[in-house]
C-alpha positions in Angstrom: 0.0 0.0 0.0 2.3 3.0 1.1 6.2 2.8 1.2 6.7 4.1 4.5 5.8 3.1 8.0 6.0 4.1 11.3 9.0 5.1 12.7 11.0 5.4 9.5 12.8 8.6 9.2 11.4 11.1 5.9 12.3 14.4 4.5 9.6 16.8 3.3 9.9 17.5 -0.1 7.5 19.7 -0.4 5.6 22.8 1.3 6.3 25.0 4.5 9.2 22.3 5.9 10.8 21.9 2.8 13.9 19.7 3.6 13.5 19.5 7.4 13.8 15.8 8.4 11.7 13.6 10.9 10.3 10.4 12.7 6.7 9.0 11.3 4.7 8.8 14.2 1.3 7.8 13.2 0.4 7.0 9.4 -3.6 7.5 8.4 -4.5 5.5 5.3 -7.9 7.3 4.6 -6.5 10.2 4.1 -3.1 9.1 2.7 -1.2 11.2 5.3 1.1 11.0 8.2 1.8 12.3 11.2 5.6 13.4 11.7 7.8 14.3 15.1 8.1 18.1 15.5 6.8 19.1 12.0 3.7 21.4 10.7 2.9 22.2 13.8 0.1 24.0 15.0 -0.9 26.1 17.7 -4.6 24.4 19.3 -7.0 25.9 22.1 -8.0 23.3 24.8 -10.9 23.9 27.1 -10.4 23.4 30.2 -12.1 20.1 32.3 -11.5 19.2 35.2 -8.4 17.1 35.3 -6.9 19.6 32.3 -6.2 23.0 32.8 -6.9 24.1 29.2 -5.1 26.5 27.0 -2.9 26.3 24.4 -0.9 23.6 22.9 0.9 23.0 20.0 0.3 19.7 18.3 1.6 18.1 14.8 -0.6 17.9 12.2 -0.5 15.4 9.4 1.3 15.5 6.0 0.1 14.4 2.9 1.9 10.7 2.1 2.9 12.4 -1.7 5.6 15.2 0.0 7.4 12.6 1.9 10.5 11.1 0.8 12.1 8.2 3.1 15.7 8.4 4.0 18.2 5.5 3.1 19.7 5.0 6.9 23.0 3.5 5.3 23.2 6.4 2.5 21.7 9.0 4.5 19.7 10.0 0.9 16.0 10.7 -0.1 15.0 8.4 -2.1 11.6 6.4 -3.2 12.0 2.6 -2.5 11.2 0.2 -5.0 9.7 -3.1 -4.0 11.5 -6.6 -4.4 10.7 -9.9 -3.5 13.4 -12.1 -1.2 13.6 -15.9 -1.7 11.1 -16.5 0.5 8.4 -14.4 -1.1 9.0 -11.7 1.1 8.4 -8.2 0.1 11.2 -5.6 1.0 11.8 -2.2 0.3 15.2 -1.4 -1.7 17.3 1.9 -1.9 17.6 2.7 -5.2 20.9 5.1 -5.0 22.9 2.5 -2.7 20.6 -0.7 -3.2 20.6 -2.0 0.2 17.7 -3.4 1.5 15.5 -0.9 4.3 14.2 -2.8 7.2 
């Protein structure tokens, strides 16, 4: 379905944090976007209750999937990973600048 997951570390490639770098932290397949660590954040009011004070607090907002790009951890490179298929049947994701496989 996508070529990234959670926890794998992207670049935006596009928009307001053009080429800052960060962690997925959620991905949501409806709306073919993710949430990533300490980008597009947004300023969000919170009423108070009664265990929460309230106020303000910034949160990240997701990302369109399209204007990430996943970074090779042994090349340190964005790339777009092509799909290959291991002995076993087993789909894995492949650099294409250094070819090593991306777990």
């Amino acid at each position: 379905m996508f070529n990234l997951k959670k926890k794998d570390k992207v670049v935006v490639i596009t928009g307001k944090n053009k080429k800052k770098r960060g962690e997925i932290l959620n991905i949501i397949p409806d709306k073919n976007t993710a949430v990533v660590a300490k980008l597009n954040v947004v300023k969000k009011h919170v009423k108070p209750t009664q265990t929460d004070p309230g106020g303000t607090r910034e949160i990240e907002m997701p990302i369109p999937i399209s204007n990430l790009m996943l970074i090779c951890p042994k090349c340190d490179q964005p790339t777009r990973p092509k799909r290959d298929f291991l002995s076993d049947e087993k789909k894995v994701r492949i650099c294409r600048k250094c070819g090593e496989m991306i777990v």
